[in-house]
N, C-alpha and C positions, 0 to 999 in steps of 0.2 A: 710588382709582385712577380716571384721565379717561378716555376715549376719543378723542381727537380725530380730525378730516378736513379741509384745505384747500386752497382750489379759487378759482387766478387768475381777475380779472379783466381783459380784455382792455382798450387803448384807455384803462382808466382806474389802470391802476399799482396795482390793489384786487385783494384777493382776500377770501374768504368762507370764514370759518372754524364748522366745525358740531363742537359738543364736545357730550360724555357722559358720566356718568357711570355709569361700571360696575354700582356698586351700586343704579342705580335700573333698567338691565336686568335684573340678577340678582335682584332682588324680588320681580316675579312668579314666577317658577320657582323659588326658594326656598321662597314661600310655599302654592305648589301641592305641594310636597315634603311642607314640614311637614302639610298636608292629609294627604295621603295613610299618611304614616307616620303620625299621629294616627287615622286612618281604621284603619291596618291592626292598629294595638296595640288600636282598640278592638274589630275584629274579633276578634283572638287571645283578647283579656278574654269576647267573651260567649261562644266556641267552645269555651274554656275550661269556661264557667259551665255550658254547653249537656252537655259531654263528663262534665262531675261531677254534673250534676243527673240525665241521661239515661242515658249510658253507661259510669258506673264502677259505678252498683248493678248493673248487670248482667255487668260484667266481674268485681265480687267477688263474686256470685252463682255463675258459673262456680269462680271459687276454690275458693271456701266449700267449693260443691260438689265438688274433685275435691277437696279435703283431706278433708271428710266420707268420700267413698269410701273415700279409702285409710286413714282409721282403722277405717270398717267392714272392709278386708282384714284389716289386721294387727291389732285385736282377736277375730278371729272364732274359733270356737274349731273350724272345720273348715279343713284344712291347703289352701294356696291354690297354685297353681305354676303359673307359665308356662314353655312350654320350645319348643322344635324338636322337626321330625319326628324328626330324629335325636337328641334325647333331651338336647341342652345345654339346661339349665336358666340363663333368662334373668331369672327373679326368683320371690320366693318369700316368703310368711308367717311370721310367728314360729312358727304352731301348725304350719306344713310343717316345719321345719326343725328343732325341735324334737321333732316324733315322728320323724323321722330321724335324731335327733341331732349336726347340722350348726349350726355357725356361720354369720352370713353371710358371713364372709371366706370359705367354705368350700362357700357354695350354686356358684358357679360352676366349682369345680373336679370335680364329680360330674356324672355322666350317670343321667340320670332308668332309663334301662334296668338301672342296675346296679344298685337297689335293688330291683328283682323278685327272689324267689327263683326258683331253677332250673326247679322243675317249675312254675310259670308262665311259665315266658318264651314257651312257645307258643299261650298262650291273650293274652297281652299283645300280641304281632306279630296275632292274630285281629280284636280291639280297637279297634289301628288301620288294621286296612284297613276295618273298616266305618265308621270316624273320617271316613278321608279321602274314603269315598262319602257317606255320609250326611251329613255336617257334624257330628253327636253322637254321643255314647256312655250309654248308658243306663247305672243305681249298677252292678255286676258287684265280687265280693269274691275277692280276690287277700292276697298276703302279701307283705309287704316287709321288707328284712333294715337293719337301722340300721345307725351307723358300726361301733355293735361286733358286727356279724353277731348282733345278737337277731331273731327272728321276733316280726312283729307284723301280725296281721288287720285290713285295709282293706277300706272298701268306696270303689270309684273310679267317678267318673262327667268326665266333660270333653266339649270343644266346640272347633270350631274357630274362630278370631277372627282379622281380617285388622290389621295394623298397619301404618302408614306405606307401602302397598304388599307387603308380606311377612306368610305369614302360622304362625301359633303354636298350639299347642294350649292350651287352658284348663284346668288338672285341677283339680278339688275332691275331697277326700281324706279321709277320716273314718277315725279310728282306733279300731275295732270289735273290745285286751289285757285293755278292762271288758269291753263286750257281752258278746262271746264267754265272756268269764268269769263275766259275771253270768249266762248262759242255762246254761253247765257247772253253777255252784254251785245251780241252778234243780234241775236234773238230779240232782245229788246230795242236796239234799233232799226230793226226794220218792221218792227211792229208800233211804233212811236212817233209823234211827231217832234222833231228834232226843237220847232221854235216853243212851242207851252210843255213840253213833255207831256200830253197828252195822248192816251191812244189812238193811232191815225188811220185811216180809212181800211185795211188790210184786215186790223184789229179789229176793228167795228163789225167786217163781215163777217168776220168769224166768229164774233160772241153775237150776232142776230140770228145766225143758224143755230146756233145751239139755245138759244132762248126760243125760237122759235119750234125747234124741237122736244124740248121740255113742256112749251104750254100746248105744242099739240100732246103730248102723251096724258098731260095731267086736265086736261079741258079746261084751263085758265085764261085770263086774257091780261094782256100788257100793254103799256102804251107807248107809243115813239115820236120825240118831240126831235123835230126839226129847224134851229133854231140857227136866224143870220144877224151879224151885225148893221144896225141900220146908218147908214152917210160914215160907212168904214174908206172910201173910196175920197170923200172930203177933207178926212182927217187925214191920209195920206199925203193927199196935193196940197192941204193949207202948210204942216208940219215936217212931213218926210216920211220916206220910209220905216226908219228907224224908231221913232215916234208911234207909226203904226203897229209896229211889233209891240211894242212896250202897249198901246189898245191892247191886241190880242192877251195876249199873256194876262194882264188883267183879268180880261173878262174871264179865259180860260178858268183863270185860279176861282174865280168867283162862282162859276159854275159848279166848278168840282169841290168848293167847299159848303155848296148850299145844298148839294144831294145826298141821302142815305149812300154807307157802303155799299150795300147791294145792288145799286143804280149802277147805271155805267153812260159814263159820257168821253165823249173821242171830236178829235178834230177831222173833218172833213176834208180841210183844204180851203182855204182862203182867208174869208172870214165864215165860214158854215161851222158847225157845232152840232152834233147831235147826242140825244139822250133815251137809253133807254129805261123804261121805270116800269119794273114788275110787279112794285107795290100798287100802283094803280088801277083801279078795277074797274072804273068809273069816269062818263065825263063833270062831274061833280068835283072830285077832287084832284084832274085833271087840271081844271082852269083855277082852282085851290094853290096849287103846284107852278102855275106858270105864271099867276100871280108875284107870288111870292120871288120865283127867281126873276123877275123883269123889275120889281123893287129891290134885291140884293145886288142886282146888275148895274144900275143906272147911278150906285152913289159915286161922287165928280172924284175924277182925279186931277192931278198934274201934269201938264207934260209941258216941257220947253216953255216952263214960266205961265203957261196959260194952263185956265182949267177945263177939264173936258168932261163930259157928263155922257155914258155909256148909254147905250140904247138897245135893246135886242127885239126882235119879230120873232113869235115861236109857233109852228103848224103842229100839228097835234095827232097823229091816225092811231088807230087801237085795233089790234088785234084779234077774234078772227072777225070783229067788225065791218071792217074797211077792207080788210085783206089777208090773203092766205098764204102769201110768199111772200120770202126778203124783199125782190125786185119792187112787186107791185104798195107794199108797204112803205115802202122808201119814197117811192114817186106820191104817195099821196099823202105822206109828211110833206113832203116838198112846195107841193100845191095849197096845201093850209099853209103853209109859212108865207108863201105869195101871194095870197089874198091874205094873213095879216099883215102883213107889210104892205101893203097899197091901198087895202080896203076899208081897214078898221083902223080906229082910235086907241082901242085897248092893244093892241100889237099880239093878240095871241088869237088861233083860231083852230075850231076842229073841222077835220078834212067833212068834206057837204058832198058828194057827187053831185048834188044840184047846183051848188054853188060855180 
């Protein structure tokens, strides 16, 4: 494409023509074009190299980093919950939702409030008023009821955390159906005797204090049978050891299923046995009672192919009868049981000072 322009001349019938072409104006500003779009891709190329060399390790750093986190949430094995003051639960852990027994299709339709049991809901509103002074909550152990109303022992501690301009509480949640259990079954064995599961001497003292406590307030009287196995030391040496456990335990079970619940009987230690019985008022239904257990005692068992026929001596002292303290109550059960066992025929006796 031309450009052209013409321009008379006067006087001589001429005129003066100036032509162009297009493409040699257009040339330079073409060629300042491609410059610069050459310029700008090469721009983009090192801004590029500049952005992956510099700042994508640290943009997948940041990544890394919050996927790292939230596997540390959702594998942890204490229960994790974000929620509102008013108690909508806005996200949540496996191990939360799980010891509540919730889906997560299912974390948002529960209010964090309604898993308190009743008699905590006033110490939970306590909680968080010192939540929303202080910013924390220190561990504090509370109970929560799951989907199917089970009670389960928490221990809760939380913090306040601001998001996006709003802000959440933090709970961390630990479920305390072991602890609690492991420190119960703690409890029971060192209150227990490990070979008949009976209650063992520890036991014993503690529930004659307090029966002795009771019948001193209410003016009552009780009885305390002190009760040994007799040629337990025979069966040993003829049989074994072993042999002799499988005696005890026997006798034990037999004892504790020939007495009312409200009796209490516990192992001593060896072969000793004792029994407290606060139904009995009397030495009438005293030897009534020790009858009875010395015939449910004695039917024959088996052991190592032979049979073996139980035996028990039972001394007998009664309360405030014979005595006014554990100690001295004890020693004079004791003393009946050893002059049944050596003296008598019937194998039962009540404590005699004269005797």
């Amino acid at each position: 494409m031309v450009l052209a322009a013409y321009e008379p001349i006067k006087d001589l019938d001429w005129g003066l023509v100036a032509k162009f072409d297009l493409s040699e104006i257009r040339a330079p500003y073409i060629k300042a074009a491609q410059y610069a779009l050459g310029l700008a891709i090469l721009l983009a190329f090192f801004s590029s190299v500049i952005f992956w060399y510099f700042l994508h390790p640290l943009v997948q750093n940041i990544e890394d980093s919050r996927r790292f986190n939230r596997m540390l949430i959702e594998t942890s094995s204490t229960g994790l919950a974000l929620c509102t003051f008013e108690g909508n639960i806005i996200d949540a852990n496996t191990s939360f939702l799980e010891m509540i027994g919730l889906s997560v299709d299912e974390e948002k339709n529960i209010n964090y409030f309604d898993l308190i049991a009743d008699e905590f809901r006033e110490q939970e509103k306590k909680y968080l008023n010192t939540l929303k002074k202080t910013g924390t909550i220190k561990p504090y152990e509370s109970i929560y009821l799951t989907k199917n109303k089970e009670r389960i022992d928490v221990k809760v501690s939380g913090k306040m955390i601001s998001i996006e301009g709003s802000t959440y509480i933090w709970l961390s949640v630990d479920n305390i159906s072991l602890q609690k259990a492991y420190e119960q079954q703690l409890i029971i064995d060192s209150h227990h005797d490990s070979l008949t599961g009976l209650p063992n001497r520890l036991f014993f003292n503690q529930i004659l204090r307090q029966t002795l406590s009771r019948a001193e307030r209410s003016h009552k009287t009780f009885a305390l049978f002190f009760i040994d196995l007799n040629q337990f030391k025979e069966v040993n040496d003829t049989y074994g050891h072993e042999c002799g456990d499988i005696l005890l335990r026997t006798v034990a079970e037999r004892l504790q299923t020939n007495i009312r619940t409200d009796d209490f009987v516990a192992r001593l230690g060896g072969d000793e046995f004792i029994i407290i019985f606060e139904s009995i008022k009397n030495q009438n239904e005293a030897i009534t009672v020790a009858k009875a257990l010395i015939e449910k005692t004695k039917q024959p068992l088996v052991i190592e192919g032979c049979e073996v026929t139980p035996s028990i001596s039972i001394g007998i002292a009664f309360y405030p009868e014979q005595a006014c303290d554990a100690e001295t109550l004890l020693r004079c059960a004791d003393k009946a049981m050893y002059h049944a066992k050596h003296q008598t025929s019937e194998h039962y006796f009540i404590y005699d000072p004269n005797q």
